[in-house]
C-alpha positions, 0 to 999 in steps of 0.5 A, spaced: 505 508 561 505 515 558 499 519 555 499 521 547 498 528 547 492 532 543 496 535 539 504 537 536 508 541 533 512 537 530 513 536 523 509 531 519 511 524 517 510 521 511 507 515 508 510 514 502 507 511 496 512 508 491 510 504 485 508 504 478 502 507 474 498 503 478 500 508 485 500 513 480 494 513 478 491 511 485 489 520 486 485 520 480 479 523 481 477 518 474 475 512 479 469 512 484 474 511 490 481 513 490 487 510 494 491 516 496 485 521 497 482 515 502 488 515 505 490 522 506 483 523 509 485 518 514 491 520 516 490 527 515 493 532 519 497 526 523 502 523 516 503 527 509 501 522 503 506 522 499 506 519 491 512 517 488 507 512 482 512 512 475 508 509 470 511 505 466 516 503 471 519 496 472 524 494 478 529 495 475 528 503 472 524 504 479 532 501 483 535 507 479 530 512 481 528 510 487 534 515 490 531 522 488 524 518 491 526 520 498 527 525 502 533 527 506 531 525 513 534 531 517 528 534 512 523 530 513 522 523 516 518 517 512 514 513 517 510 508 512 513 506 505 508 501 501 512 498 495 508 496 489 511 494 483 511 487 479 505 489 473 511 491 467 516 487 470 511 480 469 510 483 461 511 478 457 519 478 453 519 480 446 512 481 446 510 487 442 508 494 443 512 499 445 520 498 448 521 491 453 519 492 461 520 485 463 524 484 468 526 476 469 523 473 476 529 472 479 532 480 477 525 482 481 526 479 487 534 482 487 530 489 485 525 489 491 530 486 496 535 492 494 530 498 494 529 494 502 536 495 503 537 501 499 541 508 503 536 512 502 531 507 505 535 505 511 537 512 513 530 513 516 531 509 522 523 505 524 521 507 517 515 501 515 516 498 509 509 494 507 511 489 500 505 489 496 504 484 491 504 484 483 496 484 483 492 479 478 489 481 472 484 479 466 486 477 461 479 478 457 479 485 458 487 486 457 487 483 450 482 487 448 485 494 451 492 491 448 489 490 442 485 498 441 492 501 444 496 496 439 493 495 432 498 491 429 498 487 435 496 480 432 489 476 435 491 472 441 496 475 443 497 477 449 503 481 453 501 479 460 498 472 462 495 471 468 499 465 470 505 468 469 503 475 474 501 470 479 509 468 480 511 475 480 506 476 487 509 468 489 517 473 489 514 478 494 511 473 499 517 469 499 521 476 500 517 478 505 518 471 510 525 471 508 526 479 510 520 478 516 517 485 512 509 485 512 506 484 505 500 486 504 497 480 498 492 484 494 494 479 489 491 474 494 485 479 496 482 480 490 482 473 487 479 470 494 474 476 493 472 473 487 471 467 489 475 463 489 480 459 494 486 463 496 490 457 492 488 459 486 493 465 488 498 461 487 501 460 479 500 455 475 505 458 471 511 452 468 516 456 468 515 458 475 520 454 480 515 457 486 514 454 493 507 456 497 507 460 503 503 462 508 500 469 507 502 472 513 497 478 513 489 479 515 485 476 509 479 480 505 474 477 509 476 479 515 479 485 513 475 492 517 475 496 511 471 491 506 471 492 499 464 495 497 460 487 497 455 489 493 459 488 486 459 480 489 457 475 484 454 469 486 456 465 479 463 466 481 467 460 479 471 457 484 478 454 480 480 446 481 486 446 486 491 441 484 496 440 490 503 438 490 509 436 495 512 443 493 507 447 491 500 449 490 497 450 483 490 454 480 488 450 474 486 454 471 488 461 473 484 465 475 483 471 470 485 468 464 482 466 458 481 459 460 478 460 466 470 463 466 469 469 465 468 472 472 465 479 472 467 480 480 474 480 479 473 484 471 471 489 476 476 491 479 480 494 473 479 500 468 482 495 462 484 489 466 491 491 469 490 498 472 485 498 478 478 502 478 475 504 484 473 498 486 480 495 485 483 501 490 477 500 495 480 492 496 487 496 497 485 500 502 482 496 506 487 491 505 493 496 507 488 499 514 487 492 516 495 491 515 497 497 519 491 495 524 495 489 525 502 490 525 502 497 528 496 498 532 500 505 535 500 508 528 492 508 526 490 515 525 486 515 532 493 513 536 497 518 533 497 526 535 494 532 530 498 537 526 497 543 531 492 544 536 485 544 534 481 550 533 477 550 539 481 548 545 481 554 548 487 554 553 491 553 546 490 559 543 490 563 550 495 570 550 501 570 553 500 573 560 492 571 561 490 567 567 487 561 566 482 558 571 484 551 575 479 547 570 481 550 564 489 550 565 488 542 565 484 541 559 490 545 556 494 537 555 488 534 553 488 527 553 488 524 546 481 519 543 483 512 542 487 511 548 494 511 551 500 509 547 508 507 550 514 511 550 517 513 545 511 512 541 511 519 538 517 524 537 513 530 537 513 534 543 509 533 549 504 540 549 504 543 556 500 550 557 498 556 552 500 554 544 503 561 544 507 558 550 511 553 546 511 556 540 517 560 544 520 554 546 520 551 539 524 558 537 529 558 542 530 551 541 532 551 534 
């Protein structure tokens, strides 16, 4: 068992971020928390946060741009890569507004798996793709925002439904068994925060053809990064679960118009779609406690800095200096949180003065 180092030279990895307007948007300082400023604070000085959000973006256009998204390995190597799509994909077909981003259900499961198969992808070897599911949505707050944005949008009618999103975060879960991918179920973790049971995740949709399956990954209530509890509401109404041989169904589903009104879950969202800060904060802990689980050599405190810290004193020593016995041993500092197995890190193990193996970097390239 080999120590970590406290410090490389290496270049940083990235923790790419690939979505639509909702990882677009998730660096807003529009929002009392933000995703991306959270997890670069996390992660910083260890991996480079990188947003590759397209608003707007169905699977299909976000396939096709996905190329020009990643780098080219021998530049930079990709570590984490979050893929989160599925809010245009789920709009209704044919409804108003604007050109049509809807992507049939079956087209969507081929469009993930493709980004997953992807050269582009593939090429950065170890890389770690989390799945995110399509998010819920209220369907009040929506109609409302629709109808302001679209005013010859005629009443009651409504360009996503709550039931017919929740098929689209049912097609990520089943890739991730099929494809032993992690996924992080934000659709999940949002309607359990809002009180209701985890089944209702399930939809109820009639068109839809999909099959319960297990959430694989750590739930909101055990989650290490909790989103803030004090939004709880305790009139939150637990939905009636209908079970089947094939499948689970919510009655009715959470977040649309036929089912009460629940200012937890409204909380979540800007406009009923896009998440508020609230709604990034449930994200982030889900993420983290994803990470915590899966990959417990990859959180921050596992993973070396970016450059020697300012007051390690042998690191910054001129060449041909002397050091005392009990300085030059602080020179490999051993790093907080523990050791980690070979291979975890591609960065150079830091021995003697940081000039010292800044001249060994030089002579090696």
């Amino acid at each position: 068992m080999l120590s970590q180092p406290a410090y490389t030279l290496a270049p940083t990895d990235q923790f790419l971020l690939f979505g639509d307007s909702i990882t677009q948007q998730c660096f807003s300082p529009n929002t009392a928390f933000s995703f991306g400023a959270a997890l670069a604070d996390t992660y910083v000085r260890r991996l480079d946060i990188v947003n590759h959000g397209l608003s707007g973006y169905n699977t299909t256009q976000a396939l096709q741009a996905l190329p020009l998204c990643m780098p080219e390995p021998e530049v930079t190597k990709v570590r984490f890569m979050t893929i989160f799509f599925g809010a245009n994909d789920a709009r209704i077909a044919g409804s108003p507004g604007g050109p049509s981003q809807t992507v049939p259900l079956n087209e969507f499961k081929r469009n993930i798996k493709a980004m997953i198969q992807s050269p582009s992808v593939v090429a950065h070897e170890d890389i770690r793709i989390i799945l995110i599911t399509t998010p819920p949505i209220d369907e009040r707050t929506l109609s409302q925002t629709d109808h302001e944005k679209y005013e010859h949008l005629p009443r009651n009618t409504l360009r996503r439904t709550a039931a017919h999103t929740a098929t689209y975060a049912e097609a990520v879960r089943s890739l991730g068994v099929e494809l032993d991918i992690p996924v992080c179920d934000i659709h999940t973790a949002m309607i359990a925060r809002a009180g209701y049971s985890r089944s209702a995740s399930i939809s109820s949709d009639p068109t839809s053809s999909s099959t319960s399956t297990t959430t694989r990954r750590p739930s909101a209530s055990t989650s290490r990064y909790p989103a803030n509890p004090s939004n709880a509401s305790s009139s939150s109404t637990t939905a009636t679960i209908i079970t089947t041989a094939t499948s689970v169904i919510a009655s009715p589903t959470p977040g649309s118009l036929d089912s009460p009104e629940n200012p937890t879950l409204q909380s979540f969202f800007t406009d009923g779609l896009h998440f508020s800060g609230e709604g990034y904060r449930v994200l982030f802990g889900e993420v983290m406690s994803l990470i915590e689980e899966t990959w417990p050599s990859q959180m921050p405190a596992r993973l070396p800095l970016r450059l020697p810290p300012w007051d390690l004193r042998p690191a910054w020593q001129t060449a041909g200096e002397d050091l005392p016995e009990t300085r030059r041993e602080s020179g490999h500092r051993q790093f907080a949180g523990g050791g980690g197995s070979p291979g975890d890190e591609e960065g150079m193990r830091v021995e003697g003065t940081f000039e010292a193996v800044v001249r060994e970097v030089r002579r090696r390239a």
